[in-house]
C-alpha positions in Angstrom: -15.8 -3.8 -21.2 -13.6 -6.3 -23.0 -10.3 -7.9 -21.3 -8.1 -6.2 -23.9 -10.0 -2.9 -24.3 -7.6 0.2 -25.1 -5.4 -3.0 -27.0 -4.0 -3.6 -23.7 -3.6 -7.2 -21.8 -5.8 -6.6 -18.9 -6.8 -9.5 -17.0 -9.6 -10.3 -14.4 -12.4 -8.5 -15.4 -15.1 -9.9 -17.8 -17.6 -9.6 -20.2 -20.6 -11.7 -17.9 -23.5 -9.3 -17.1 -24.5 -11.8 -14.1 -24.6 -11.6 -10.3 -23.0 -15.0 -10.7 -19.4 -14.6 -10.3 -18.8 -18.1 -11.2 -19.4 -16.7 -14.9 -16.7 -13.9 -14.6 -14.3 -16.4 -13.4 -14.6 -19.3 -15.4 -13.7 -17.2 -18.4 -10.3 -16.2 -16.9 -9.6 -19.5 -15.2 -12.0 -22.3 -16.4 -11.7 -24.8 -14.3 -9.9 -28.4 -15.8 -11.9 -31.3 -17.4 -10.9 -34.6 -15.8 -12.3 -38.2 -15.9 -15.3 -38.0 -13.5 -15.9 -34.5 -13.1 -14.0 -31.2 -12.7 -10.6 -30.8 -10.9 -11.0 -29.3 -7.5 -8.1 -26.9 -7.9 -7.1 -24.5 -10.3 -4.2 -25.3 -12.9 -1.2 -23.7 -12.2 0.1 -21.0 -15.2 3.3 -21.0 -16.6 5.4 -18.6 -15.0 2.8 -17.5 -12.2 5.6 -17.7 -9.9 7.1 -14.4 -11.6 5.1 -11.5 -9.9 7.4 -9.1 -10.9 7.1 -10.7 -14.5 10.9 -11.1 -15.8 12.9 -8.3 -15.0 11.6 -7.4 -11.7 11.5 -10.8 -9.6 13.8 -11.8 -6.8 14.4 -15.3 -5.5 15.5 -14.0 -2.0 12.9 -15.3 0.6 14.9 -14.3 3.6 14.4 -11.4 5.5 16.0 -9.4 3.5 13.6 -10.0 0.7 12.6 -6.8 0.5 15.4 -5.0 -0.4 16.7 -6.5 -3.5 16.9 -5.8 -7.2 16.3 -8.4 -9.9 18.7 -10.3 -11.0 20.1 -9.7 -14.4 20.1 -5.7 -13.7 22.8 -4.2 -15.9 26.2 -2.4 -13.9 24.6 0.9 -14.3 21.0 0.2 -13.1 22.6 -1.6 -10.2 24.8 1.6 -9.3 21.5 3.9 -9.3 19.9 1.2 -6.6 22.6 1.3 -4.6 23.3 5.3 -4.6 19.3 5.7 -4.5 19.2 3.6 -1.2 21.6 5.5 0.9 19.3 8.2 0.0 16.3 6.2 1.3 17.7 4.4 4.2 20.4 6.9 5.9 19.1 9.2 9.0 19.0 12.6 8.2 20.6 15.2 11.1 19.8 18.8 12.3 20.5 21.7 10.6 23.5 23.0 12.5 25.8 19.5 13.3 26.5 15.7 11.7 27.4 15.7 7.7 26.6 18.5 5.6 24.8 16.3 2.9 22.5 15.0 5.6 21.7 18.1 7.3 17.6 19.8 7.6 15.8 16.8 10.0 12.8 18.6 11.1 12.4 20.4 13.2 8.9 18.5 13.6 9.2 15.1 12.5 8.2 11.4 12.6 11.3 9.7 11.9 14.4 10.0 10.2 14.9 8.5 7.8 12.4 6.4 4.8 13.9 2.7 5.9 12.9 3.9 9.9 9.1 3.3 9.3 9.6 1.2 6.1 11.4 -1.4 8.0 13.2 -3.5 5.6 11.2 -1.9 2.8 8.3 -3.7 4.5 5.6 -2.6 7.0 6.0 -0.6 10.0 4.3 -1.4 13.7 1.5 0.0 15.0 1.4 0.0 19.0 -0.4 -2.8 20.6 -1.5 -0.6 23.4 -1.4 3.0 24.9 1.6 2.0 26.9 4.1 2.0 23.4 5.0 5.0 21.8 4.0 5.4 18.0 7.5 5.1 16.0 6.5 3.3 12.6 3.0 4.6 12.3 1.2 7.8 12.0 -1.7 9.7 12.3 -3.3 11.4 9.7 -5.2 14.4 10.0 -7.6 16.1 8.2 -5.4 19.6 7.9 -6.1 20.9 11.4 -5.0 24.8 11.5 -3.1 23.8 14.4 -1.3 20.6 13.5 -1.7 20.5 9.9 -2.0 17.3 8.1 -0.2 15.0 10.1 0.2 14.7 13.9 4.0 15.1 14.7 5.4 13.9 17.9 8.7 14.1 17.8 11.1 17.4 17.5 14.4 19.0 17.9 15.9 21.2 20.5 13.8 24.1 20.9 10.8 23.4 19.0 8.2 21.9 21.0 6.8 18.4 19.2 2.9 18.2 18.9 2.0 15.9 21.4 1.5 12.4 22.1 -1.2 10.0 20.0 -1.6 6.7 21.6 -3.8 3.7 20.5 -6.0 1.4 22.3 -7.9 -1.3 21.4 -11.5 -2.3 21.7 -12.5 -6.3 20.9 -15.4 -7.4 18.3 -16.4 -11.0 19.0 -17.9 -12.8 16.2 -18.6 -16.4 14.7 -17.7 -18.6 11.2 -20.7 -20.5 9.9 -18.9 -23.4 11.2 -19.3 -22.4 14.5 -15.6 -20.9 15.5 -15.1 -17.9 16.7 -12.7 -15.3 15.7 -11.9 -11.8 17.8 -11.3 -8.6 15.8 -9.6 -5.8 17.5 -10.8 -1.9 16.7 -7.8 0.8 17.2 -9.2 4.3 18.8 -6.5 7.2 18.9 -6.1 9.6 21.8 -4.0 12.3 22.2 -2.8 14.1 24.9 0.6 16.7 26.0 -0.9 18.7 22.9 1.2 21.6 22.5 0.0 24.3 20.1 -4.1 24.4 21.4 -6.5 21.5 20.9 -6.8 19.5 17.5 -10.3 21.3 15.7 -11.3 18.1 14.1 -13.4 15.8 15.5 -13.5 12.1 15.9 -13.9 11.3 12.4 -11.8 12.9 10.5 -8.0 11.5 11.4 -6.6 8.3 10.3 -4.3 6.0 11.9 -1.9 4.8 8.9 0.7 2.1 8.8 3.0 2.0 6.5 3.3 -0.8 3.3 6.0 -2.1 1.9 7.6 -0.4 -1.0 8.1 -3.3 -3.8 7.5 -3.6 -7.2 6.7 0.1 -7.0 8.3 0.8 -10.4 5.9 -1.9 -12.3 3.2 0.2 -11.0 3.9 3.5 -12.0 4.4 2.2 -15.6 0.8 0.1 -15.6 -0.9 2.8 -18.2 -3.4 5.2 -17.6 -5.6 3.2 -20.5 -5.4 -0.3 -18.6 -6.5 1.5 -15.1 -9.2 3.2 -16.7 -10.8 0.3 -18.4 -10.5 -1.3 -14.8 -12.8 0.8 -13.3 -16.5 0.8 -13.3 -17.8 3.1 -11.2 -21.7 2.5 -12.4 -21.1 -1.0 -11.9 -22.3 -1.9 -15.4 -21.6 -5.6 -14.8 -24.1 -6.1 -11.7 -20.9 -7.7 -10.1 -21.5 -5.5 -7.0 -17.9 -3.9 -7.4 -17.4 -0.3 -8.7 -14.4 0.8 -8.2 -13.2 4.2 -9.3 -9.7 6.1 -10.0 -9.0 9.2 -7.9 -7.8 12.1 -9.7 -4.6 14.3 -8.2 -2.9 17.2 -8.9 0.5 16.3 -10.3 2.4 19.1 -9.1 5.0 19.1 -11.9 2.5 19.5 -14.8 0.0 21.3 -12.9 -2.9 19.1 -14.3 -4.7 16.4 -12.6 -3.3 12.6 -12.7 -4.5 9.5 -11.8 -3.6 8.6 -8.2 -1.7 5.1 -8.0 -0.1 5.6 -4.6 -0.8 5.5 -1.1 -3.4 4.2 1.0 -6.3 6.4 -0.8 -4.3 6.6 -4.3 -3.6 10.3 -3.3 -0.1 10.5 -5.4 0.5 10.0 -9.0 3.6 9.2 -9.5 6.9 8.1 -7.2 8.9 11.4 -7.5 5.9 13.2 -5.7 4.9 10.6 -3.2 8.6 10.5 -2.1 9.0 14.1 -2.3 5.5 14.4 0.4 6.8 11.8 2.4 10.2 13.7 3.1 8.6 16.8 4.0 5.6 15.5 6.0 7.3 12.6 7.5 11.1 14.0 7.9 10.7 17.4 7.4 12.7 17.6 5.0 12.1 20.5 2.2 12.4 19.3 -1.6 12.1 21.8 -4.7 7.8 20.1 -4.9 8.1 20.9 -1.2 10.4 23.7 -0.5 8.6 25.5 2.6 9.2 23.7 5.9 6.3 21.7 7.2 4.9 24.6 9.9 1.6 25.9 10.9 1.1 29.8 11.7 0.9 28.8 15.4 3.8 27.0 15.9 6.2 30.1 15.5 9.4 28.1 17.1 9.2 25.5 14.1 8.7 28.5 11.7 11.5 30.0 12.8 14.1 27.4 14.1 17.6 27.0 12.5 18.1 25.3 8.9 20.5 25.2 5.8 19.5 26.3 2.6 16.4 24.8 1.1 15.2 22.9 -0.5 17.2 20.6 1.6 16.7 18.2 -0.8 18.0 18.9 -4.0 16.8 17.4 -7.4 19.8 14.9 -7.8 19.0 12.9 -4.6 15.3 13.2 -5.4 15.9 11.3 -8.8 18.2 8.7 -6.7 15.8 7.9 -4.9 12.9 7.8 -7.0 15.5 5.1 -9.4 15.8 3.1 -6.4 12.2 2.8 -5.6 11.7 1.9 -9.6 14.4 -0.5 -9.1 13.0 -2.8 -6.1 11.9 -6.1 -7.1 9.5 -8.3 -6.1 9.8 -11.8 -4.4 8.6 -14.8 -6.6 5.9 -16.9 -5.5 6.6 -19.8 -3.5 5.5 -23.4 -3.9 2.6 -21.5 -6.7 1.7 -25.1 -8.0 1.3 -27.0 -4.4 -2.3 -28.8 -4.0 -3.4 -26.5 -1.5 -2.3 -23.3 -2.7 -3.9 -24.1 -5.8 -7.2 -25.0 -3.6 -6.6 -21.8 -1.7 -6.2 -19.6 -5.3 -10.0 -21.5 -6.2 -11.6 -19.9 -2.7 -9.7 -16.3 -3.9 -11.5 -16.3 -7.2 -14.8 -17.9 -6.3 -15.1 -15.2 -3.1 -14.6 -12.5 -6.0 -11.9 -11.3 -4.0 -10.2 -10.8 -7.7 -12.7 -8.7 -8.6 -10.8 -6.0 -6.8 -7.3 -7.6 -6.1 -6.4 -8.2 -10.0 -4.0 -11.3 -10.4 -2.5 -10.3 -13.9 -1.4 -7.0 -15.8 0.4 -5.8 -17.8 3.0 -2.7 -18.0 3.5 -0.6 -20.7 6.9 0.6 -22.6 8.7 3.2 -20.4 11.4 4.1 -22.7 15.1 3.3 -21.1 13.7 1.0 -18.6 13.4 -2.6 -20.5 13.4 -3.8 -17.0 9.8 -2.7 -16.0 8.6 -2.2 -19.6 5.7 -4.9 -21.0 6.3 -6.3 -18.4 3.3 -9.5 -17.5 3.0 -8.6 -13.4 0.7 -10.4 -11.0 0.7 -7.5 -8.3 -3.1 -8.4 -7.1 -4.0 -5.0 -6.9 -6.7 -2.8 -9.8 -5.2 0.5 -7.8 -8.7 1.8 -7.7 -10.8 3.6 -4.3 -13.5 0.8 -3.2 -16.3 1.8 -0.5 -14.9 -1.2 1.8 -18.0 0.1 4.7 -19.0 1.2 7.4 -16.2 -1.2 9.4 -12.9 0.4 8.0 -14.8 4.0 7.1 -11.9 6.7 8.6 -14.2 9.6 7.5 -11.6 11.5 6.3 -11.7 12.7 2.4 -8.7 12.4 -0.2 -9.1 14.7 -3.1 -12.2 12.0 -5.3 -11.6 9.3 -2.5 -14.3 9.4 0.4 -14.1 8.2 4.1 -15.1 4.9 3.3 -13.0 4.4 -0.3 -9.2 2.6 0.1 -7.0 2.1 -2.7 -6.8 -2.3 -3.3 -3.3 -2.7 -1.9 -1.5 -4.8 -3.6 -1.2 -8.5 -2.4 2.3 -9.2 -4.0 4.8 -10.6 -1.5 2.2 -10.5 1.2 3.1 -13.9 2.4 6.7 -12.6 3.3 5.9 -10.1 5.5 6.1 -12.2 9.0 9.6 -12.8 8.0 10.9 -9.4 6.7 9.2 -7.8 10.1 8.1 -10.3 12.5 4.8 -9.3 12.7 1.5 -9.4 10.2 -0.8 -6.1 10.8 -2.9 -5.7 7.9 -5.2 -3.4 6.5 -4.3 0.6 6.8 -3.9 0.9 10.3 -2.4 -2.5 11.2 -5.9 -3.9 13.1 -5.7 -6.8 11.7 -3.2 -9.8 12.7 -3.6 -12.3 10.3 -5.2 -13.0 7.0 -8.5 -14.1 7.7 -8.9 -10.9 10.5 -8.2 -8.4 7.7 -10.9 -10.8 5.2 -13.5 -10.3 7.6 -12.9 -6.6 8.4 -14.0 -6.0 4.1 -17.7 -4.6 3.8 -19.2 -2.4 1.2 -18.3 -3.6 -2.3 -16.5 -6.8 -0.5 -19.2 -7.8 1.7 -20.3 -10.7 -0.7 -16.5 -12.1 -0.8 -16.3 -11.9 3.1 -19.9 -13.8 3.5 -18.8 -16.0 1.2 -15.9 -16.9 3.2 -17.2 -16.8 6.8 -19.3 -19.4 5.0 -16.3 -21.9 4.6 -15.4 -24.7 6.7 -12.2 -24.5 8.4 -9.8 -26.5 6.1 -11.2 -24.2 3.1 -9.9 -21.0 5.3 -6.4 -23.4 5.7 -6.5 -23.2 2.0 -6.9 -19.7 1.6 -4.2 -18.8 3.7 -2.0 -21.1 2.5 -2.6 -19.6 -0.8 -2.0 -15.5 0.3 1.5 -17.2 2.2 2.2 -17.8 -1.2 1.8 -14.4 -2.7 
């Protein structure tokens, strides 16, 4: 497949049918001809700072550099963030007291409210030990009769929660070629005080789930269905060891099957619906895609416990909401054209590591929105399932997506994380606490990338990070 099949701009994959990477990669970033060889970084491009291309990049490094729009947003555009985020970030209440407009929490919930587990728009925190309760992450299950599809633990008055899931840790020792060691840490989830009869599943099939952060989102949903088709390759026709695949989705307004962009296995289409799930499953709070409350048929007091009219949510606040998470921009690059980010950005390219975490897209025309429309983004993500092994395998299925498959998360504003939350835990259940933990954690299709880099001396790994710092 051709870098502009489907007439779109679609960068990082190749025409090279070679198990030599260098080939794919030298014809999207050759490297410079200089007097006595060949550069040993990679030229910065024009404008590579913008990863929210122009109308969707922020210049706010701070901690609050989650939470902003781009600059340049029209009056009207602003007013539909700034309504849209009180949707997103205010607690919800119970049925029967607090404000009318924020009334149907529950009554089996994990938080209330988007920005409680978002924190800052960012990532959430996973417990670092059975001794913490579990307020920012979650537990996915694989729809238990008894506990459904997500383990609840907190409720109102009068409605038992569904128990208590606590995570320990056990350690993974291992070496760099060089000879230092590195310590990985593997989570195992227990529960116990389980209130509505044992979980049926076994070992294998719940998930442990942080949550991401929630930028650049709209540039996402408008990346077309054309570019992320001539992404994948699920036969891998290009020997290049990487065969990633969409994952198909019911779209629940349509009724027909979409391609799945978000969440950690690309289980939802679009925003409206991810939004929509996350409200019910996370809040409890009914929507008109959602409109029954979030209850087994064992746990009667849920079933039956107090609440206003549903949906509780009605389509106005829905469509706020979904505006705001269009509207969130994306932090610019820092220091893109430094020495050693530029060395580090080499390493990222010659591990292959952009086989899968695509530097470059492009958006297509989303009419009314010139703001994310053909738009040139550098969200390091194809948005495609991978088999990343046996290592981060969770067993549990997502409609096309198997136990072993995860969605490439995008890598945009990665580097500001540590400062928006004041903590790094990678990967989808927050194992890994820095960037070269989460690199060596990748098998399957990235088992070549992470041999390549346990393979690098210890000022190369510098490099590397200092180049994802700068994403």
């Amino acid at each position: 497949m051709g870098c502009s099949e489907f007439g779109k701009q679609v960068f990082g994959k190749g025409n090279c049918i070679s198990q030599d990477l260098s080939c794919r990669f030298s014809e999207i970033y050759p490297l410079v001809s200089v007097a006595g060889g060949q550069d040993d970084s990679w030229e910065y491009e024009e404008g590579e700072e913008l990863s929210g291309g122009k109308g969707m990049t922020s210049f706010d490094f701070t901690s609050r550099a989650y939470l902003q729009f781009a600059p340049g947003l029209p009056l009207d555009k602003i007013s539909d963030f700034t309504v849209g985020q009180s949707v997103f970030e205010v607690p919800w209440e119970n049925s029967s007291s607090g404000q009318i407009d924020r009334r149907g929490l529950g009554p089996l919930f994990n938080a209330n409210s988007c920005l409680a587990c978002h924190v800052g728009n960012g990532i959430g925190k996973v417990p670092s030990g059975p001794e913490e309760t579990m307020f920012t992450a979650l537990v996915r299950l694989s729809n238990d009769p008894n506990y459904g599809g997500q383990f609840q633990p907190f409720s109102l008055n009068g409605v038992p929660a569904e128990g208590i899931a606590s995570v320990s840790y056990s350690q993974i020792e291992g070496v760099f070629q060089d000879g230092t060691s590195y310590t990985l840490r593997k989570p195992k989830v227990e529960f116990s005080n389980l209130n509505y009869g044992p979980l049926t599943s076994n070992g294998d099939v719940y998930s442990l789930r942080n949550t991401s952060k929630v930028i650049g989102m709209g540039l996402l949903e408008a990346i077309s269905d054309e570019t992320l088709l001539s992404l994948q390759d699920e036969s891998d026709s290009n020997l290049d060891g990487i065969s990633g695949r969409i994952n198909l989705v019911p779209d629940l307004v349509s009724g027909t099957n979409k391609i799945g962009r978000f969440g950690w296995k690309a289980n939802e289409p679009n925003l409206k619906q991810q939004g929509s799930r996350a409200f019910l499953e996370d809040i409890g709070i009914t929507s008109p895609l959602f409109p029954f409350k979030n209850c087994t048929s064992v746990q009667t007091a849920c079933d039956s416990s107090p609440h206003g009219t549903l949906p509780e949510l009605n389509t106005t606040k829905i469509d706020m909401m979904v505006k705001y998470m269009r509207l969130i921009a994306v932090p610019a690059r820092r220091s893109p054209s430094s020495s050693e980010v530029l060395m580090g950005k080499r390493i990222f390219f010659q591990a292959g590591c952009n086989s899968c975490h695509i530097s470059k897209l492009s958006t297509g025309n989303i009419p009314g929105a010139p703001e994310i429309s053909m738009q040139i983004i550098r969200p390091y993500t194809d948005l495609l399932l991978h088999d990343m092994g046996e290592g981060l395998k969770d067993g549990r299925p997502d409609h096309l997506a198997s136990g072993r498959e995860w969605r490439t998360p995008p890598l945009w504003g990665i580097g500001l994380v540590s400062k928006v939350n004041g903590t790094l835990q990678l990967l989808h259940d927050g194992r890994a606490e820095t960037f070269m933990e989460a690199i060596i954690w990748h098998g399957g299709e990235a088992e070549r990338s992470k041999q390549h880099i346990l393979g690098l001396s210890s000022s190369q790994r510098n490099q590397l990070v200092k180049f994802l710092e700068s994403l």
